[in-house]
TIFIMAR-783574 format. One record per residue (C-alpha): residue in one letter; residue number from 1; x, y, z. Coordinates in pm, 1 decimal. Each point is the difference from the previous one (the first is absolute). Example, Ala and Ser with C-alpha at 12.3 -4.5 7.8 and 13.67 -1.06 7.14 Angstrom:
% residues 2
type,seq,u,v,w
a,1,1230.0,-450.0,780.0
s,2,137.0,344.0,-66.0
% end
This chain:
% residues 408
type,seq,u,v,w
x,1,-2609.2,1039.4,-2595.8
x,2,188.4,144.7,-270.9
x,3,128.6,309.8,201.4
x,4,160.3,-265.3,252.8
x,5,232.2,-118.3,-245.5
x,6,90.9,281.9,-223.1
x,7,36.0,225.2,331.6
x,8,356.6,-218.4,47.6
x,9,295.5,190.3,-143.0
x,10,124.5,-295.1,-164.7
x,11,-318.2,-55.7,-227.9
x,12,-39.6,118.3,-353.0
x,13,-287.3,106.7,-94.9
x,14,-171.2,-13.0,-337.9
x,15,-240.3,275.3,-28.8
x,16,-230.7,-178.1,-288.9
x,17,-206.2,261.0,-172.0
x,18,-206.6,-68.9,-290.5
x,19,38.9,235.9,-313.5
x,20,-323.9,103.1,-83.9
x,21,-96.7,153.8,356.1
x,22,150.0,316.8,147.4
x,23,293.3,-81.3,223.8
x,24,-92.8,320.6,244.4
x,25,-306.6,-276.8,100.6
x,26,214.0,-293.2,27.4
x,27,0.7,-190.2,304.3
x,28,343.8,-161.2,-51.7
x,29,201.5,345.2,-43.3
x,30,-212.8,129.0,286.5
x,31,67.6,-237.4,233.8
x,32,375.8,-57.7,-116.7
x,33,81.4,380.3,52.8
x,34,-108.5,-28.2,386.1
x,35,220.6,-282.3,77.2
x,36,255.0,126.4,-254.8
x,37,-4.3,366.2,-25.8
x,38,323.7,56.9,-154.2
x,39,-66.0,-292.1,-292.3
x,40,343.9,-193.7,90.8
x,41,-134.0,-352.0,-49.4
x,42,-330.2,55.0,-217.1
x,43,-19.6,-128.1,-325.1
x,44,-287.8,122.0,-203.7
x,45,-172.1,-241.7,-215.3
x,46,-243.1,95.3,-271.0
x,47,-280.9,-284.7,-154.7
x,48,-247.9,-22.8,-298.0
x,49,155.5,256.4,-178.1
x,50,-83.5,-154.5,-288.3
x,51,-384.7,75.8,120.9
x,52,28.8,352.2,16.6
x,53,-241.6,203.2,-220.8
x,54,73.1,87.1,-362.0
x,55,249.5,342.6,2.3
x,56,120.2,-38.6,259.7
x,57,340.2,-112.4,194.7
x,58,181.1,-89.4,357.7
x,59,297.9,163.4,-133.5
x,60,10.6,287.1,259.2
x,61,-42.8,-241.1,256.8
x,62,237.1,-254.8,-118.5
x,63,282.7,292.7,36.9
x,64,-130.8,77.1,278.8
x,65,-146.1,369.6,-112.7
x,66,-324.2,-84.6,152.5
x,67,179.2,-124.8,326.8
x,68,351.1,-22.0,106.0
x,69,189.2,-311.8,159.9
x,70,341.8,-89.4,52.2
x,71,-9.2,-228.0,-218.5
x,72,-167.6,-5.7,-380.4
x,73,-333.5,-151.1,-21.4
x,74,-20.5,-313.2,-207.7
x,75,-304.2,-105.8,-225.9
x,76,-135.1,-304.9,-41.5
x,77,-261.4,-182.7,-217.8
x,78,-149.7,-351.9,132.2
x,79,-238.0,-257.5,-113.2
x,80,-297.0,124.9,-49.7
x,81,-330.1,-258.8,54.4
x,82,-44.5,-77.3,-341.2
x,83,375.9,-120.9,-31.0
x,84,-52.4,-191.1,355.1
x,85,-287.3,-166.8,-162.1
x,86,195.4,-67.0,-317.2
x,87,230.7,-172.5,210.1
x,88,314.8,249.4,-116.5
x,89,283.2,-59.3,221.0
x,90,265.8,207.6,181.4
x,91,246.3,-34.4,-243.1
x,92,-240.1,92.7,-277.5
x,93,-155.3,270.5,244.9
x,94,365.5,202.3,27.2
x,95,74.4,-61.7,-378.5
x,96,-323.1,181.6,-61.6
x,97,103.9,293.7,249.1
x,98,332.9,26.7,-149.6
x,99,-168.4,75.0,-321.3
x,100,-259.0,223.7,107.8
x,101,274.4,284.0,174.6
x,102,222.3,-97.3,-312.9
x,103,-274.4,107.4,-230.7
x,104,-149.7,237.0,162.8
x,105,100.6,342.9,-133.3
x,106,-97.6,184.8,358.3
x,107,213.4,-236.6,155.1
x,108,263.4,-148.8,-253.9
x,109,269.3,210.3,162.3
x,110,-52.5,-115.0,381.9
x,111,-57.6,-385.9,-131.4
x,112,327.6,-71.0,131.7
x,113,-124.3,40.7,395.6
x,114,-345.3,-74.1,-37.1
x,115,-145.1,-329.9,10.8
x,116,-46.3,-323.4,234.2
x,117,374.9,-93.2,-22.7
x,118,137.9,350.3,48.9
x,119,-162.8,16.4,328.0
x,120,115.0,-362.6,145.8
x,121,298.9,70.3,-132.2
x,122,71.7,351.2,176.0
x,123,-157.2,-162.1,325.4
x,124,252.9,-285.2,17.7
x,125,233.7,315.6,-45.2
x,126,-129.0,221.3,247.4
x,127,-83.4,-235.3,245.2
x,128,370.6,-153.8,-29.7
x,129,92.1,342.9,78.8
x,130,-206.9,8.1,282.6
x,131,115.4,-308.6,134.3
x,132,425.7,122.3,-9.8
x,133,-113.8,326.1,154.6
x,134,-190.5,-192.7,280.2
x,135,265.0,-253.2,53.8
x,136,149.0,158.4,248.6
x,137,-267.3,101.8,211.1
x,138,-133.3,-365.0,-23.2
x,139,319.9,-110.2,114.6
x,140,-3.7,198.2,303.3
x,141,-335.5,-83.1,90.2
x,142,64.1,-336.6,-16.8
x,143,345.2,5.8,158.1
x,144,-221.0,208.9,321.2
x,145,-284.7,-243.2,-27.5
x,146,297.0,-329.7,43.4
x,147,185.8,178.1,238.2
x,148,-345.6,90.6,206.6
x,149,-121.3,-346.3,-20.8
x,150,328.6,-144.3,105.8
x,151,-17.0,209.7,289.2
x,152,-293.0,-136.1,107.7
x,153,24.8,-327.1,-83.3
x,154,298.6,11.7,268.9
x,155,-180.7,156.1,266.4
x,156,-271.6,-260.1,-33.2
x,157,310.4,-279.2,38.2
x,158,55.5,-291.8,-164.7
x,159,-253.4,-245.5,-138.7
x,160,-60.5,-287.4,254.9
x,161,109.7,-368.4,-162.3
x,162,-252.7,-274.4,-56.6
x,163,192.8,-306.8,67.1
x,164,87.6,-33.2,373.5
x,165,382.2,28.0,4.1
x,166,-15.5,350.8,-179.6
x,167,-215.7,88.7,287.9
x,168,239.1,-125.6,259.0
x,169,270.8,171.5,-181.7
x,170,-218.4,349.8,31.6
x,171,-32.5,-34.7,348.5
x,172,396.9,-100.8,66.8
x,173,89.8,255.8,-227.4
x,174,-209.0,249.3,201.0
x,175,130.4,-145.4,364.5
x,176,367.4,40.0,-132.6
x,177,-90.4,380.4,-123.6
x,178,-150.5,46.2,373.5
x,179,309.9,-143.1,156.6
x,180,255.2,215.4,-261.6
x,181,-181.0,332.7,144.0
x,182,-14.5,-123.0,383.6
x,183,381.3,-30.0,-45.6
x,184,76.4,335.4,-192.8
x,185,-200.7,156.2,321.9
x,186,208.7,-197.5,236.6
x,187,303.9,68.5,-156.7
x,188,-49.9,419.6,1.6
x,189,-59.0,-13.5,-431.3
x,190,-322.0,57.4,77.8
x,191,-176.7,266.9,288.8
x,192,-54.5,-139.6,316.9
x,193,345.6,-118.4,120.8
x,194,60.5,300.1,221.9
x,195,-309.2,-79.6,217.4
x,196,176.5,-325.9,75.9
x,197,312.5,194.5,113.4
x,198,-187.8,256.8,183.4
x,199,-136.8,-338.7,275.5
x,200,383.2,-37.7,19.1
x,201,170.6,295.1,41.7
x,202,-265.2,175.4,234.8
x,203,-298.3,-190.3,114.8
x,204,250.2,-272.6,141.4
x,205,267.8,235.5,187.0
x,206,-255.3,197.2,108.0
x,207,-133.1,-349.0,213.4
x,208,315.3,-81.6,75.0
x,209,16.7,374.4,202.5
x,210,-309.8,-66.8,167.5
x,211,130.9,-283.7,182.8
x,212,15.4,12.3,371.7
x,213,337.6,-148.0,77.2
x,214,119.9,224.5,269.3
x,215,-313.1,-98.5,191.3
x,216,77.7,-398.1,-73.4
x,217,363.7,86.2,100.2
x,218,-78.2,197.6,320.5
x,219,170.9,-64.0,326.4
x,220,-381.8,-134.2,160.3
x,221,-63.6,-215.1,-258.7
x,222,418.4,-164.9,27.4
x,223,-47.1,11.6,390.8
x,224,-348.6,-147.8,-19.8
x,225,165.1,-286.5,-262.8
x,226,272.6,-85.5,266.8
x,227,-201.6,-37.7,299.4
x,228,-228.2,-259.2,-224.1
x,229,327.8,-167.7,-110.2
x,230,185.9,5.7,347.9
x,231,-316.5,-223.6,181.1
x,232,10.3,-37.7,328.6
x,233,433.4,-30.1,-52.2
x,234,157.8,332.7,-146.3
x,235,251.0,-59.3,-271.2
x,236,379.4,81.1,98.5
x,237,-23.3,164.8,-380.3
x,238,-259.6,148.6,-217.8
x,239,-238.1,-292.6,-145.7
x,240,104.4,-111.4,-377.6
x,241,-385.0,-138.2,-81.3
x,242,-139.7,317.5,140.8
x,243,198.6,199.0,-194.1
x,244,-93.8,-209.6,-291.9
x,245,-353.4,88.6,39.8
x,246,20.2,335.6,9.5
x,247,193.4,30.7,-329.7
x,248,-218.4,-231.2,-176.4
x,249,-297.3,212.2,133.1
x,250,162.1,260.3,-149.4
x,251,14.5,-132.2,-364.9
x,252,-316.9,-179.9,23.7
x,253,-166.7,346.2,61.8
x,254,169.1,79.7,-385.2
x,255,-205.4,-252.8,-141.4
x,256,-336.8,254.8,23.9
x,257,209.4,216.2,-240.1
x,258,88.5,-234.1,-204.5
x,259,-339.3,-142.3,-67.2
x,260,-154.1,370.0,-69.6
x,261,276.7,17.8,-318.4
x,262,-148.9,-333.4,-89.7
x,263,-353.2,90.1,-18.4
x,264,74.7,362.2,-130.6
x,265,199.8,-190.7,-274.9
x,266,-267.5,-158.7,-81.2
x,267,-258.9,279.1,-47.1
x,268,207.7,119.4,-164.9
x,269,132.9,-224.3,-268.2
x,270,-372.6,-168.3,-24.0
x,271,-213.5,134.6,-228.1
x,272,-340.9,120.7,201.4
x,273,-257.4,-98.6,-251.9
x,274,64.7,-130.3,-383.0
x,275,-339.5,136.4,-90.3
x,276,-3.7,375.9,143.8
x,277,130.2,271.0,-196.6
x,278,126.1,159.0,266.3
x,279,278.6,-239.3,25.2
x,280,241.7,116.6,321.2
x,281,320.3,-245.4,-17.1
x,282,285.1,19.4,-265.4
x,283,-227.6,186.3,-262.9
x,284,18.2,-335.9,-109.4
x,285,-353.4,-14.2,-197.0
x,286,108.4,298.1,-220.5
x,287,200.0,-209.6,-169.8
x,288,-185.3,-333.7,-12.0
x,289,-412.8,105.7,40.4
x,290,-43.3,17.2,-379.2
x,291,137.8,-395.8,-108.1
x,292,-230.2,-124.2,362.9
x,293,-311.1,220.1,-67.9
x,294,-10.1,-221.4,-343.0
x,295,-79.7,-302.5,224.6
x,296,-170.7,68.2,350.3
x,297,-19.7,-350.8,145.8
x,298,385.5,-55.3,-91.2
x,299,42.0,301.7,174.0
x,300,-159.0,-75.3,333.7
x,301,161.9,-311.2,-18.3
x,302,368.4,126.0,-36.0
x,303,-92.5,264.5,242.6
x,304,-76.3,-303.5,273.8
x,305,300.9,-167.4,-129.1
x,306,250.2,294.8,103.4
x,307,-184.0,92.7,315.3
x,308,75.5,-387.0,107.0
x,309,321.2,15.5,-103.7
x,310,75.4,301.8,188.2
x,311,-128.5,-74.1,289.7
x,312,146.2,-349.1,22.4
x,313,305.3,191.5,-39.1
x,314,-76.0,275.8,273.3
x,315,-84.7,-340.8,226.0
x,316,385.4,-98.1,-88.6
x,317,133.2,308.6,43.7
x,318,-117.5,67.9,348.6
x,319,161.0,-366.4,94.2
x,320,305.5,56.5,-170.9
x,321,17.5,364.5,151.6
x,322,-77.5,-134.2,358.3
x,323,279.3,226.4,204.5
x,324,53.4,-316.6,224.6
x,325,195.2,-168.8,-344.0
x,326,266.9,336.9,69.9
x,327,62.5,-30.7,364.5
x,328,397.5,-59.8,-105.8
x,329,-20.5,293.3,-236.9
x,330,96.5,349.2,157.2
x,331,-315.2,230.3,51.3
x,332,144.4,297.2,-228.8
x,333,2.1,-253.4,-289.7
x,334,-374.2,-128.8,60.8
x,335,-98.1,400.8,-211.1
x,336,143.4,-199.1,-324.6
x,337,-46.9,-368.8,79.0
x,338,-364.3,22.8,55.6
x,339,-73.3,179.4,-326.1
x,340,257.5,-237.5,-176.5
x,341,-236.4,-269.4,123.8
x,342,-292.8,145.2,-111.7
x,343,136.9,64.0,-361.4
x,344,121.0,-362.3,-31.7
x,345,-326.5,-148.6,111.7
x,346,-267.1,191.9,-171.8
x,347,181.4,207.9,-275.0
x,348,206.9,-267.1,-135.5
x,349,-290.8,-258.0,12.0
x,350,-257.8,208.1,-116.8
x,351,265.0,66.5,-282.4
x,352,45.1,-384.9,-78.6
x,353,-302.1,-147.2,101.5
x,354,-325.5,231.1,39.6
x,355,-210.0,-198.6,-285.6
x,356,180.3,-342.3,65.5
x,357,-271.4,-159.6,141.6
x,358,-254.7,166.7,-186.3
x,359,153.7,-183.0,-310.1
x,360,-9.4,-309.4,141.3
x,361,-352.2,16.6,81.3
x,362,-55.7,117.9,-336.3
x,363,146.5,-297.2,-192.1
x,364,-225.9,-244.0,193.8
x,365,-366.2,197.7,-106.9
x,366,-235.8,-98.6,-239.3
x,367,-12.3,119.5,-373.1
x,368,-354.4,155.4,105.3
x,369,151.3,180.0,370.9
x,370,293.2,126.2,-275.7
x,371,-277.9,161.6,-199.6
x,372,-146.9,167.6,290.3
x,373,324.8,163.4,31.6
x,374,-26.1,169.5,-320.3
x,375,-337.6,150.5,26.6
x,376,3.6,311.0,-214.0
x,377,-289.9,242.8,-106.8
x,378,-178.9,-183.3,-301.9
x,379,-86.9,377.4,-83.8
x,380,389.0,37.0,-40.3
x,381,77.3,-324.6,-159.1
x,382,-227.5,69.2,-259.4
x,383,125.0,371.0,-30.1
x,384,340.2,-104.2,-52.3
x,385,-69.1,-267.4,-253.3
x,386,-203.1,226.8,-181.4
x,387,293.0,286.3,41.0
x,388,220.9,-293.6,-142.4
x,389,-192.4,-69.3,-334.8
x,390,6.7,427.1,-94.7
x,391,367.7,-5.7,89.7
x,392,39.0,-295.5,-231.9
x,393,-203.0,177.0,-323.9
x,394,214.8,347.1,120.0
x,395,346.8,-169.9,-29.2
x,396,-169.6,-219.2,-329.8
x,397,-111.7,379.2,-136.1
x,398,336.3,153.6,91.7
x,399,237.7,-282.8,-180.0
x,400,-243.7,89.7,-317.3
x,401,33.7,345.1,25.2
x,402,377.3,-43.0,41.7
x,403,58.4,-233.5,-293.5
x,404,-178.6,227.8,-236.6
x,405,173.2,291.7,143.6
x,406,359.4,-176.6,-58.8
x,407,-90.6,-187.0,-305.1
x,408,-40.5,410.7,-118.1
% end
């Protein structure tokens, strides 16, 4: 037990000897010389030298002849049993000792470092000493320990409230974070915006191509569309309504095109699954898995909420983009029209309102479905409250540290 706590380089060890054995068999100098080797924070303390036999003296040891510290060896004379049973106290006890190394004649020239007081007075020294040159290594330690705890304090998040509108503020708070990020992707300040433009700029034109026109335009299919017009009386001129039909066959035969953008839009702006790593839309759970992993239920449940939104707005996008609505609009300008469309109705509402509704049905839950919300690890809760209370005696142990070091 005694090795574990002199074995720490900031402990100083007394190495208490008595004076009337052989030091070569002490225990205390043994010991202190394996943990210590070089003798830079022993202190060698010799006892009962007033016991020692007749003619002889611990002078060689006390300067250190017999064996050699760092630092002089100090003498001391205590109570003996008789005094303790005579009741003699301390301050009698070192009054005694003073006069014993003052009147010894072995040891009336070393009285002024020997004694009881000497040696608390030269540890208060030495371990001041110690203390200013371990200051700074203390400091850092700390400093590592804060900055270490701080660091994981914020990767467990933030402590979940107790009363039921700091909880509802979490979860907003959270939502608004999720919508921020959505937007940076959508708006190209995040990765992820180029797959949007790739559906435009080649997946689209590359339907468009594929259209059969020339075969909806060919001179069978206008003669066959005449005949049905003419009846059983030919027209003196070419039939308006049957030429009518053929165009809007035409453009209604866009519409397939049209749709596709839609629903590739959609893959690709909609996140696949909220709860798999491997994450193929936006890279938009790189930025946002960490703050939703703290609180798996409210994850699922914003996950549901932006897959609704997003497809409610797919649903709106394929009405709005419905090719029939453009029948006025020259066919070279459906390319930029159609995507236009697409932006307005799912980008911009997914920008303004992809949590709307989720809020809403938030405000009207229970206190106890709110709490549900939140449901983090206990493991971690109590992990960062316990994280909390060593940061707390750190920081306390650091402003102590500092105001001695300043007050200096």
């Amino acid at each position: 037990m005694v090795r574990s706590f002199i074995e720490k380089p900031n402990c100083i060890i007394l190495a208490i000897s008595p004076a009337n054995q052989d030091l070569a068999t002490s225990d205390a100098i043994k010991i202190s010389r394996e943990v210590d080797p070089k003798g830079e924070r022993t202190i060698g303390v010799l006892t009962k030298i007033d016991l020692m036999d007749k003619g002889t003296n611990a002078v060689d040891m006390l300067e250190g002849r017999s064996y050699r510290l760092q630092y002089p060896w100090i003498g001391v004379v205590n109570r003996s049993q008789q005094d303790i049973n005579k009741s003699v106290d301390m301050i009698a006890a070192r009054h005694i000792e003073r006069e014993y190394f003052a009147n010894t004649t072995e040891y009336k020239y070393l009285a002024h470092r020997m004694g009881s007081e000497h040696l608390a007075k030269m540890l208060s020294k030495h371990l001041e000493s110690v203390i200013k040159s371990r200051i700074p290594g203390i400091q850092s330690l700390i400093s590592k320990a804060i900055a270490e705890l701080e660091a994981e304090l914020h990767r467990l998040g933030k402590p979940i409230a107790a009363d039921a509108g700091g909880k509802l503020y979490t979860i907003m708070e959270i939502c608004r974070m999720f919508d921020g990020i959505y937007k940076e992707h959508l708006d190209g300040m995040r990765p992820g915006g180029e797959k949007i433009y790739y559906v435009f700029d080649n997946q689209f034109p590359v339907a468009l191509k594929r259209l059969q026109f020339d075969k909806n335009l060919s001179m069978e299919n206008v003669r066959k569309l005449i005949t049905q017009a003419d009846g059983y009386q030919p027209h003196l001129i070419a039939p308006e309504q049957g030429y009518r039909h053929l165009i809007e066959s035409c453009l209604v035969s866009i519409r397939g095109p049209a749709e596709a953008a839609v629903d590739a839009y959609g893959k690709t702006i909609k996140i696949k699954s909220i709860e798999s790593p491997a994450y193929r839309t936006l890279a938009f759970m790189s930025s946002f898995k960490h703050e939703l992993n703290q609180f798996p239920t409210l994850r699922v449940e914003i996950s549901n909420a932006a897959f609704e939104s997003l497809d409610r707005m797919r649903n709106e996008s394929k009405k709005s983009t419905n090719v029939l609505a453009y029948v006025n609009m020259v066919c070279s300008s459906l390319r930029n029209s159609i995507p236009k469309s697409i932006v307005y109705c799912q980008v911009r509402e997914a920008k303004r309102t992809l949590l709307d509704r989720f809020f809403t049905e938030l405000g009207a839950r229970e206190i106890k479905h709110i709490s549900k919300l939140l449901d983090e690890d206990p493991a971690v809760m109590e992990r960062r409250a316990n994280l909390a209370k060593r940061l707390e005696l750190y920081r306390s142990a650091q402003a102590e540290i500092d105001a001695v070091v300043w007050a200096r």
